[in-house]
N, C-alpha and C positions, 0 to 999 in steps of 0.2 A: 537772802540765802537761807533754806531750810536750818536748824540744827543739827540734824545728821548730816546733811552737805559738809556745812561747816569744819564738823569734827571731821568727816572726812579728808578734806581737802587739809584740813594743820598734818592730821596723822600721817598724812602720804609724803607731806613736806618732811618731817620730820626723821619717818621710816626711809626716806630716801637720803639725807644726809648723816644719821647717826649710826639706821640698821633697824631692822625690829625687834630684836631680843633687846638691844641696847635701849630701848622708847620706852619710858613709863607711861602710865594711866596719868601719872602728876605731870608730866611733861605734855602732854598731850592736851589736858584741861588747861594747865598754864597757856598754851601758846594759843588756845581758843578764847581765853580771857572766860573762862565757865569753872563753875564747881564739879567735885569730883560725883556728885551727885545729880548733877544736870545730867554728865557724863555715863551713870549708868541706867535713867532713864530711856538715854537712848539704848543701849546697847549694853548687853550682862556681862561681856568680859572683852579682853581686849583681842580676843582671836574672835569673836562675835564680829567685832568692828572691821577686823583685817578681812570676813569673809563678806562682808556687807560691802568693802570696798573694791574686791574683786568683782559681785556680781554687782553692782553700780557701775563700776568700769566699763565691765562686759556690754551690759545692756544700753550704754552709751555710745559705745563705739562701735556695735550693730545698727542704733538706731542712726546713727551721722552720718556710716558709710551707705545704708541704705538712702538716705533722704539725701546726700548728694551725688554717689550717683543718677537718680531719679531726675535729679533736673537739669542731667546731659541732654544735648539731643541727641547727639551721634554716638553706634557706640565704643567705637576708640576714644572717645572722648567719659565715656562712663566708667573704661577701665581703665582710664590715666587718675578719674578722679576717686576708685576704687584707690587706687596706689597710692595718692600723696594724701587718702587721710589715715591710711593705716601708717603712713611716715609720719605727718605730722604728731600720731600719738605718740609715736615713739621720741620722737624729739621731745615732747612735753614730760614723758612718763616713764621716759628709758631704766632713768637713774630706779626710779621704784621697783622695775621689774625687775631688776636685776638682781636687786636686794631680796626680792622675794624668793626667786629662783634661786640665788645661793645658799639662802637658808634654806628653803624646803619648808615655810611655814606652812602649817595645818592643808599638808595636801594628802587628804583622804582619800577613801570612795566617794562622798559624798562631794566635794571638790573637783576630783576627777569624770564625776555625772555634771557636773554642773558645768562643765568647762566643754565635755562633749557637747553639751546642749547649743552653747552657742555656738562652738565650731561647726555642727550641723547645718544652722540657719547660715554660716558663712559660706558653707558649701553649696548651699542651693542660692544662694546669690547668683556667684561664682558659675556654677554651673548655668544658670538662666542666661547670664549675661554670654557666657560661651555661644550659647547658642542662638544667638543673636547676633554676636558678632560672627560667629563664621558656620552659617545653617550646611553647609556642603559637606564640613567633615567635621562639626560640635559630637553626633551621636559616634563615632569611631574613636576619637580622640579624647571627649571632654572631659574625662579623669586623668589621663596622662597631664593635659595640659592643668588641672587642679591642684594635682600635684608639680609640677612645675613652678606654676605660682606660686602656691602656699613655699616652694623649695626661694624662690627667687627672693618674696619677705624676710625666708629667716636669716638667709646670707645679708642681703644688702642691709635687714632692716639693724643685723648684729652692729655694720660695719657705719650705721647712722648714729645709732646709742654710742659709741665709742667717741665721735666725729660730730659733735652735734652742732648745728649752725655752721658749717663750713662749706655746705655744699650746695647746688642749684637742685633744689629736690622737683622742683617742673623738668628740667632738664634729664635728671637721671629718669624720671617718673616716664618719659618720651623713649629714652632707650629698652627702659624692659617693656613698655609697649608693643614696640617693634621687635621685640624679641619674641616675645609670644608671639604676636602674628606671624613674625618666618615660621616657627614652628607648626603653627595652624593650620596653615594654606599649604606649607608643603610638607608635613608629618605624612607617613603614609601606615607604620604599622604603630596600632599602640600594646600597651604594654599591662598598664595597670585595669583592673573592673573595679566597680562600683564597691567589694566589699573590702577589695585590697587597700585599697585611696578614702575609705570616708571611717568617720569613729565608729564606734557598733554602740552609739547612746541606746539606751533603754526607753528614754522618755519620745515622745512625740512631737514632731513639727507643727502641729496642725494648732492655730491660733482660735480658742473659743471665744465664743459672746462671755461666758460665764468668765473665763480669768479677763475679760477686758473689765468687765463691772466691777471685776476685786479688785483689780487694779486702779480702778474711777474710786473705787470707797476708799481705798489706802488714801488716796491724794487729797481727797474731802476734808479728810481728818488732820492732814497734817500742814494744810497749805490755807496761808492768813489771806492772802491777796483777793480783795474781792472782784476783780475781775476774770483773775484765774479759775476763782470759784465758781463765777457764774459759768464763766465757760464751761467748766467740767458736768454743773447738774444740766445744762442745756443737751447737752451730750448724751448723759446718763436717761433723760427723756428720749433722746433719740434714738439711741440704742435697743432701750425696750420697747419700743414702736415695731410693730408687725413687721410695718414698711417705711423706716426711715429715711428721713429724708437728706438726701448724698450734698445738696446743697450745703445746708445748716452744719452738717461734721466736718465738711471743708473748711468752712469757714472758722468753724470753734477748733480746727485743729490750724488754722494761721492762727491763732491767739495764742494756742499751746506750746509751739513749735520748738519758740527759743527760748521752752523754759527750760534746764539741764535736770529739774527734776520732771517733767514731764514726758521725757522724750520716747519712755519707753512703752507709755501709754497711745502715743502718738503711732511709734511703730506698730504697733499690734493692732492699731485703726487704720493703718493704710495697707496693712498685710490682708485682714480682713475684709476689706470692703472693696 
């Protein structure tokens, strides 16, 4: 595990049982077994860390819901597995968000762009998948029903955080499946558009060559494993190849797949290509 992982993962534990205002920098190094100078290595203050841990978060649980969808075949089956991994994080991660949202730590503009961004990329998920699953009536309906979803998450997902480990989450995950399909197949008028139902990010969807390579150099630098690494510059040649070849990125992204820091590098190669 990286050292920012690391810190990461004590700091969540931590902020999740004491609070965030209540966690020190010295609590935080203790419970990693590191210097308080290892610690500002990684990261200049401890809201640095708490924003580092949001967008890690983010871009984790974009890239897992994209990559297991993906290897549904069917697609009631891609938005059943849409649903139990956005459960499952919450069962893993409830207790943190919660603590984050009560406090209200370091939620800016800058926070607030950064949170649109990825709610974005979960809307055109969402959206793609819609219309996939129900091509007859996705273009009339597919934001009412975005909205619906994202609405059926924040209920159920409040009522998982509260309730954790007690419930058949394949099971519930099967009911609001077939919830949304009644919905789908027999909605007739909708309600919401495209500007009422989605964030108004600033920033852009559109995944470049350029931020995949920066994203290849960050990982370079900070990742010891020499297979990981071969993999990454095997990559980074094939990337800037004219005409890369789709074989070799497959294959260097099964090597990358299950690393948890890699993942976001992974997604941005399969968006891409």
């Amino acid at each position: 595990m990286l050292k920012k992982q690391l810190i990461m993962e004590a700091a969540i534990e931590l902020f999740s049982k004491k609070g965030i205002g209540a966690t020190s920098v010295q609590q935080i190094t203790e419970h990693c077994g590191i210097s308080k100078g290892a610690f500002y290595l990684s990261f200049k203050s401890k809201d640095e860390l708490i924003f580092a841990i949001i967008d890690y978060f983010s871009k984790n649980v974009t890239s897992n819901i994209e990559r297991s969808v993906n290897k549904q075949l069917t697609p009631q089956d891609k938005l059943a597995a849409y649903f139990i991994e956005i459960f499952n994080v919450l069962q893993k991660y409830g207790d943190f968000a919660t603590v984050f949202i009560k406090e209200q730590h370091i939620i800016d503009e800058a926070f607030i762009e950064k949170m649109s961004y990825y709610d974005d990329l979960n809307n055109k998920l969402l959206l793609d998948l819609f219309t996939e699953l129900y091509p007859e009536n996705a273009v009339n309906l597919q934001f009412d029903l975005l909205v619906i979803v994202k609405g059926l998450l924040a209920s159920y997902g409040d009522f998982i955080v509260k309730n954790v480990n007690q419930y058949d989450l394949e099971e519930l995950t099967d009911s609001l499946v077939e919830k949304v399909e009644i919905i789908a197949k027999h909605g007739k008028r909708a309600f919401f558009t495209k500007e009422m139902a989605t964030s108004q990010s600033s920033r852009q969807l559109a995944i470049t060559k350029e931020l995949i390579l920066e994203e290849l150099e960050k990982l370079l630098v900070v990742i010891n494993d020499d297979l990981l690494k071969d993999a990454l510059k095997i990559l980074e040649d094939q990337i800037n190849l004219e005409t890369p070849r789709k074989a070799i990125i497959i294959g260097m992204l099964s090597i990358l797949e299950n690393e948890p820091e890699c993942n976001w590098l992974c997604y941005m190669i399969r968006k891409y290509y």
